[in-house]
N, C-alpha and C positions, 0 to 999 in steps of 0.2 A: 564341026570337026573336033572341037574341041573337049564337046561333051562326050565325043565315042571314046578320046582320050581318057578321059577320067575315068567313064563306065569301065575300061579294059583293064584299066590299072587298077582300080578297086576290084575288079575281077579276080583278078591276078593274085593283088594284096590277099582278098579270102581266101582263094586254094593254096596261098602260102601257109596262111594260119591252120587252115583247117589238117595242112599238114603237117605243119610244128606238131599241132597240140594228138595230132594222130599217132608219131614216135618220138612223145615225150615221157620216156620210159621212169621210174623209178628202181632204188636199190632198194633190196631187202637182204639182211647177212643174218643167217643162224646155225646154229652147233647145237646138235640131237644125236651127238653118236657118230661113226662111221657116215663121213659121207655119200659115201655110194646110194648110202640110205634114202640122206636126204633129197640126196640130185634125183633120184627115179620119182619122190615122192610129188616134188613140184614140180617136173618135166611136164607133169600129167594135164596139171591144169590150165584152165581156158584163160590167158589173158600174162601167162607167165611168157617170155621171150628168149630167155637164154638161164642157164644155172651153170655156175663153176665152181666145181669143187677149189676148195687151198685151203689156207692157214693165218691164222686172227690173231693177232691177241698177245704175242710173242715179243721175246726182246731180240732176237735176232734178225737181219735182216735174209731175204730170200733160202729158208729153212728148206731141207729135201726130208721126203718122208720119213726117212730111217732118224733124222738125229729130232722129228718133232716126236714120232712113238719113243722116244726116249723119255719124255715127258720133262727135260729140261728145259725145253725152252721158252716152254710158258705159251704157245697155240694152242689153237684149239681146231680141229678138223670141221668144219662151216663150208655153205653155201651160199654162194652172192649170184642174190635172183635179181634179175630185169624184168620189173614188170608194167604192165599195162592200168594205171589208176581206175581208167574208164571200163577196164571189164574186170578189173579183179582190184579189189581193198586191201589194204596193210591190212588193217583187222579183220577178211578173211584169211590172208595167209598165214598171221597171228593163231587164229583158230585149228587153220591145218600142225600147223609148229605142235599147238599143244599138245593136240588128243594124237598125233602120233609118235610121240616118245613116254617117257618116265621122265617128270620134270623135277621128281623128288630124290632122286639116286644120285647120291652127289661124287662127279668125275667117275659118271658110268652109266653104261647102255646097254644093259643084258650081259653079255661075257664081255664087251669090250671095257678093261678098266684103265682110268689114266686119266691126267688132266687135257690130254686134250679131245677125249670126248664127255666133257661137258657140256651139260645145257645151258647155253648162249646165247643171249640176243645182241647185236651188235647194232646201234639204232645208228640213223644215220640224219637225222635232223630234231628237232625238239615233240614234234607232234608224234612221230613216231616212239621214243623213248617214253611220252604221256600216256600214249596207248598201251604200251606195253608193261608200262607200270602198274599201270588201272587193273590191266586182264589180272596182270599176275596178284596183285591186291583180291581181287574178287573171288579166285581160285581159293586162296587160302583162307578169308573170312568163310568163303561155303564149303571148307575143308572137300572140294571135289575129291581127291584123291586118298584123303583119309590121312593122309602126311604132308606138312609142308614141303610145298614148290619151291627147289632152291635154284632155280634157272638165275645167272648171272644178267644181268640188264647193264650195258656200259656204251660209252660213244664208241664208233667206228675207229677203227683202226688199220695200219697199212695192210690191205690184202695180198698172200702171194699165191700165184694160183700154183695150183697140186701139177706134180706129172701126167703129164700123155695118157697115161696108159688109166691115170684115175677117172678122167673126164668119158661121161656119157657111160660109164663103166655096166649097168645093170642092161643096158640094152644092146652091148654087143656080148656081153658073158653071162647070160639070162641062163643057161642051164651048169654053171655051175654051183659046188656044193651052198658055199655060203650063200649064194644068189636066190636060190631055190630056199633055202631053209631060215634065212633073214629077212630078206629083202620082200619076196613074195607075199608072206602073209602081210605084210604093211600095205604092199599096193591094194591087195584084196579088203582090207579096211579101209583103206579111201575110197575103193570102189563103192562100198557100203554106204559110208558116211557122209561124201560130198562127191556122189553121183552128177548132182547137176552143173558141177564145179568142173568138171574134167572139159578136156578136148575131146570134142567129138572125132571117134575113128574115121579113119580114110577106107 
Protein backbone atom coordinates (compact mmCIF):
# COMPACT_ATOMS: atom_id res chain seq x y z
CA UNK A 1 0.00 0.00 0.00
CA UNK A 2 2.59 2.03 0.79
CA UNK A 3 4.68 1.74 -2.27
CA UNK A 4 1.39 2.68 -4.57
CA UNK A 5 1.57 5.75 -2.21
CA UNK A 6 4.77 6.90 -3.09
CA UNK A 7 4.43 5.78 -6.99
CA UNK A 8 1.21 8.20 -7.05
CA UNK A 9 2.80 10.99 -5.35
CA UNK A 10 6.02 10.88 -7.45
CA UNK A 11 3.46 10.79 -10.21
CA UNK A 12 1.90 13.48 -9.26
CA UNK A 13 5.17 15.41 -8.07
CA UNK A 14 6.30 14.90 -12.31
CA UNK A 15 3.11 16.21 -13.99
CA UNK A 16 3.56 19.11 -11.49
CA UNK A 17 7.06 19.81 -12.82
CA UNK A 18 6.51 19.05 -16.03
CA UNK A 19 3.88 21.71 -15.77
CA UNK A 20 5.94 24.38 -13.95
CA UNK A 21 8.45 24.21 -16.42
CA UNK A 22 5.69 23.92 -19.37
CA UNK A 23 4.45 27.81 -18.41
CA UNK A 24 7.51 29.11 -17.31
CA UNK A 25 7.29 31.93 -19.44
CA UNK A 26 10.01 34.65 -19.75
CA UNK A 27 10.03 38.64 -20.50
CA UNK A 28 11.61 40.24 -23.20
CA UNK A 29 11.07 44.36 -23.56
CA UNK A 30 12.14 46.32 -26.82
CA UNK A 31 11.66 49.69 -28.57
CA UNK A 32 12.00 49.67 -32.61
CA UNK A 33 9.64 52.55 -33.42
CA UNK A 34 5.97 52.61 -33.19
CA UNK A 35 4.56 49.80 -31.49
CA UNK A 36 1.97 48.68 -33.27
CA UNK A 37 4.97 47.65 -35.20
CA UNK A 38 6.45 45.76 -32.96
CA UNK A 39 3.43 43.97 -31.26
CA UNK A 40 2.22 42.38 -35.10
CA UNK A 41 5.98 41.60 -35.55
CA UNK A 42 6.26 39.15 -32.58
CA UNK A 43 2.65 38.10 -32.38
CA UNK A 44 3.64 36.13 -35.27
CA UNK A 45 5.94 33.76 -33.81
CA UNK A 46 6.07 30.23 -32.54
CA UNK A 47 6.58 30.13 -28.91
CA UNK A 48 5.80 33.97 -28.13
CA UNK A 49 2.58 34.08 -25.63
CA UNK A 50 1.41 37.37 -25.14
CA UNK A 51 2.92 41.22 -26.41
CA UNK A 52 1.96 44.48 -24.78
CA UNK A 53 2.37 47.25 -26.12
CA UNK A 54 3.32 50.54 -23.16
CA UNK A 55 6.00 52.78 -22.10
CA UNK A 56 9.71 52.16 -20.64
CA UNK A 57 11.98 54.11 -19.58
CA UNK A 58 10.36 57.44 -18.30
CA UNK A 59 10.39 59.48 -15.09
CA UNK A 60 6.85 59.68 -14.78
CA UNK A 61 4.76 57.31 -13.39
CA UNK A 62 1.59 55.76 -15.52
CA UNK A 63 2.30 58.35 -18.79
CA UNK A 64 -0.98 58.29 -21.38
CA UNK A 65 0.00 58.54 -24.97
CA UNK A 66 -0.49 62.15 -25.66
CA UNK A 67 1.96 63.59 -22.79
CA UNK A 68 4.80 60.51 -23.82
CA UNK A 69 4.61 61.70 -27.90
CA UNK A 70 5.62 64.79 -26.28
CA UNK A 71 8.80 63.23 -25.84
CA UNK A 72 9.21 64.73 -22.33
CA UNK A 73 9.03 62.20 -20.49
CA UNK A 74 11.75 60.14 -21.19
CA UNK A 75 9.60 56.61 -22.56
CA UNK A 76 10.16 54.95 -25.01
CA UNK A 77 7.10 53.15 -27.10
CA UNK A 78 8.24 49.06 -26.34
CA UNK A 79 6.96 45.80 -26.17
CA UNK A 80 6.83 43.30 -23.26
CA UNK A 81 7.00 39.74 -24.78
CA UNK A 82 5.98 36.51 -22.82
CA UNK A 83 7.90 33.98 -24.15
CA UNK A 84 8.45 30.30 -24.30
CA UNK A 85 12.49 29.59 -23.64
CA UNK A 86 11.76 25.90 -24.76
CA UNK A 87 10.51 26.96 -28.34
CA UNK A 88 11.88 30.21 -28.90
CA UNK A 89 15.44 31.89 -27.53
CA UNK A 90 16.19 35.40 -26.41
CA UNK A 91 18.85 35.39 -29.04
CA UNK A 92 16.25 34.32 -31.55
CA UNK A 93 14.13 37.17 -30.63
CA UNK A 94 17.31 39.28 -30.48
CA UNK A 95 17.70 38.36 -34.11
CA UNK A 96 14.12 39.30 -35.10
CA UNK A 97 14.63 42.89 -33.00
CA UNK A 98 17.47 43.51 -35.37
CA UNK A 99 16.97 43.00 -38.82
CA UNK A 100 13.51 44.39 -38.36
CA UNK A 101 14.12 48.02 -37.69
CA UNK A 102 17.03 50.68 -38.36
CA UNK A 103 19.30 50.21 -35.22
CA UNK A 104 21.40 53.12 -36.38
CA UNK A 105 18.85 56.22 -36.63
CA UNK A 106 19.07 57.58 -33.38
CA UNK A 107 15.34 58.51 -31.63
CA UNK A 108 13.76 57.36 -35.17
CA UNK A 109 12.05 54.93 -37.19
CA UNK A 110 11.27 56.00 -40.69
CA UNK A 111 8.88 59.23 -40.15
CA UNK A 112 8.33 58.49 -36.61
CA UNK A 113 10.79 60.90 -34.84
CA UNK A 114 11.23 61.52 -31.06
CA UNK A 115 12.68 59.85 -28.14
CA UNK A 116 10.45 57.59 -27.64
CA UNK A 117 10.76 55.75 -30.58
CA UNK A 118 14.10 54.66 -29.97
CA UNK A 119 15.87 51.54 -30.41
CA UNK A 120 15.78 49.85 -26.89
CA UNK A 121 16.56 46.92 -25.27
CA UNK A 122 15.34 46.64 -21.89
CA UNK A 123 17.09 43.41 -20.34
CA UNK A 124 15.58 41.95 -17.65
CA UNK A 125 18.34 39.67 -15.98
CA UNK A 126 22.24 39.50 -16.47
CA UNK A 127 22.38 36.90 -19.25
CA UNK A 128 20.06 38.62 -21.25
CA UNK A 129 21.81 42.15 -21.16
CA UNK A 130 25.32 39.73 -22.09
CA UNK A 131 23.57 38.63 -25.02
CA UNK A 132 22.47 41.65 -26.15
CA UNK A 133 25.57 43.29 -25.57
CA UNK A 134 27.64 40.71 -27.51
CA UNK A 135 25.01 40.81 -30.69
CA UNK A 136 25.15 44.53 -30.66
CA UNK A 137 29.31 44.46 -30.35
CA UNK A 138 29.40 42.04 -33.30
CA UNK A 139 27.01 44.24 -35.56
CA UNK A 140 29.18 46.99 -35.29
CA UNK A 141 32.85 45.32 -35.44
CA UNK A 142 31.12 43.62 -39.07
CA UNK A 143 29.89 47.28 -39.65
CA UNK A 144 26.42 45.03 -40.90
CA UNK A 145 24.72 48.10 -41.39
CA UNK A 146 27.52 50.27 -42.75
CA UNK A 147 26.71 52.74 -39.68
CA UNK A 148 26.89 52.31 -36.12
CA UNK A 149 24.03 50.52 -34.05
CA UNK A 150 23.06 53.05 -31.58
CA UNK A 151 20.21 50.74 -29.88
CA UNK A 152 20.25 51.80 -26.04
CA UNK A 153 20.94 48.53 -23.95
CA UNK A 154 19.85 49.30 -20.11
CA UNK A 155 18.04 47.09 -17.02
CA UNK A 156 14.33 46.94 -17.13
CA UNK A 157 12.31 49.28 -15.80
CA UNK A 158 8.72 50.07 -14.41
CA UNK A 159 6.46 49.08 -17.44
CA UNK A 160 3.08 50.83 -18.08
CA UNK A 161 0.89 49.35 -20.50
CA UNK A 162 -0.25 51.59 -23.61
CA UNK A 163 -4.36 52.19 -24.08
CA UNK A 164 -7.10 49.76 -25.17
CA UNK A 165 -7.27 50.86 -28.32
CA UNK A 166 -3.16 50.45 -28.85
CA UNK A 167 -3.11 46.63 -27.98
CA UNK A 168 -3.37 43.93 -30.72
CA UNK A 169 -3.89 47.11 -32.83
CA UNK A 170 -2.49 45.68 -36.54
CA UNK A 171 -4.86 42.87 -36.39
CA UNK A 172 -8.07 44.53 -35.69
CA UNK A 173 -7.07 47.77 -38.18
CA UNK A 174 -5.13 45.57 -40.79
CA UNK A 175 -6.65 47.76 -43.73
CA UNK A 176 -5.81 50.89 -42.58
CA UNK A 177 -3.61 53.60 -44.07
CA UNK A 178 -0.59 53.40 -41.95
CA UNK A 179 -1.32 49.55 -41.29
CA UNK A 180 -1.13 48.80 -44.91
CA UNK A 181 1.81 51.11 -45.87
CA UNK A 182 4.07 50.44 -42.50
CA UNK A 183 3.26 47.66 -40.85
CA UNK A 184 2.63 45.26 -43.89
CA UNK A 185 5.94 45.31 -45.61
CA UNK A 186 7.70 44.32 -42.16
CA UNK A 187 5.37 41.41 -41.58
CA UNK A 188 6.12 40.36 -45.43
CA UNK A 189 9.93 40.47 -44.31
CA UNK A 190 9.57 38.26 -41.43
CA UNK A 191 7.57 36.04 -43.59
CA UNK A 192 10.73 36.01 -45.66
CA UNK A 193 13.35 35.86 -43.27
CA UNK A 194 12.20 33.64 -40.37
CA UNK A 195 9.57 31.70 -42.14
CA UNK A 196 10.17 28.61 -39.95
CA UNK A 197 9.92 30.84 -36.77
CA UNK A 198 6.32 31.89 -37.18
CA UNK A 199 3.00 30.23 -35.99
CA UNK A 200 1.67 28.00 -38.04
CA UNK A 201 -1.87 29.24 -39.44
CA UNK A 202 -5.11 27.90 -38.40
Amino acid sequence: MMNKIVILLAMLLGAANAQAQKTKLEKATFGMGCFWCTEALFQRLEGVATVRSGYEGGTMANPTYEEVCTGTTGHAEVTEISFDPAKISYDELLEVFWKSHDPTTLNRQGADVGTQYRSVIFYHNASQKAVAEKYKAELNKSNAYGKKVVTEITPAKPFYVAEAYHQNYYNLNAQKPYCRAVIQPKLEKLEKIFKAKLKKKA
